[in-house]
C-alpha angles and dihedrals in degrees: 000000000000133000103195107196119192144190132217098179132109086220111091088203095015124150089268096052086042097055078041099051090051093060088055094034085055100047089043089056095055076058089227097186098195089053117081115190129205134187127199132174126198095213111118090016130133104236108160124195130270095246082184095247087146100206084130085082092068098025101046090218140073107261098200095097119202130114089318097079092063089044107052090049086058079053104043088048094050125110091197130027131196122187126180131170131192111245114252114175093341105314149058113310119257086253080055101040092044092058094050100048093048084053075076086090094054086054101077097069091023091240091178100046127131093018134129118250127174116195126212132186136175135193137184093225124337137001105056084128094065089047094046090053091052092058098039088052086052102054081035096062090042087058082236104167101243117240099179147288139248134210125196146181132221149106107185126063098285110009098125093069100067084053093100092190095060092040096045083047098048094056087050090058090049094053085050095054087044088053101042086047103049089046082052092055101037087055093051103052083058 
């Protein structure tokens, strides 16, 4: 079983890869053996934009290239995503919005479909809704099954971890992937 977690921060250890961190930092402490976690920031990736040329139709992938390919297979073999952007002007950050448009091309034969996503945003004061609402709509086009959001709030490097609400809640989501999962993996060796 995998929990993919990804940034969308510019941030390398930005608030969002930190609220991030904690949910895999907490699964990996229980020492669930059936459950592999992964954590990747956009930050530093080449993601380029969807110009619409809509050759993903034919061809079932993004042909754009870049940093994005390596990335959406780790997606599409996942078990568990979690997504989280950063808040700018009241919604997810370009690096954000990049890697999920060019997810378009993973639409037509529903690649992502029936999976598990959790969606986390933070904001340093105000617009985590918005935010909220991209990458719900998101998970939501992709038929993902929703295991929970979390909102945050911090500017500064670390910040979000002094909001006790994010952090209690992110630990909550991560009891809720461990025991989806273990279920999971529990069902299938019947």
């Amino acid at each position: 079983m995998k929990v993919l977690g990804i940034s969308g921060s510019m941030r390398n250890q930005g608030n969002t890869a930190m609220l991030i961190k904690r949910i895999l930092a907490h699964i990996q402490a229980e020492g669930c053996s059936e459950i592999d976690t992964e954590f990747i920031t956009l930050a530093g990736k080449d993601i380029k934009p969807c110009i619409g040329c809509e050759l993903c139709r034919d061809k079932k992938w993004c042909v754009r290239g870049g940093d994005w390919d390596d990335i959406a297979e780790k997606v599409v073999d996942c078990d568990v995503l979690i997504i989280g952007a950063p808040t700018y002007f009241y919604d997810v950050n370009g690096q954000t919005k990049n890697f999920i448009d060019r997810t378009y091309s993973l639409y037509h034969d529903r690649k992502l479909g029936g999976k598990n996503a959790v969606v986390v945003a933070v904001c340093a004061d105000r617009g985590c809704e918005r935010t909220l609402e991209t990458l719900e709509g998101f998970v939501n086009t992709h038929n993902f099954s929703s295991l929970g959001y979390i909102s945050g709030r911090g500017f500064g490097e670390g910040d979000v971890l002094r909001d006790e609400h994010a952090v209690k809640k992110a630990i909550d989501i991560a009891e809720k992937i461990m025991k989806l999962l273990s279920n999971t993996h529990r069902e299938g060796k019947r």
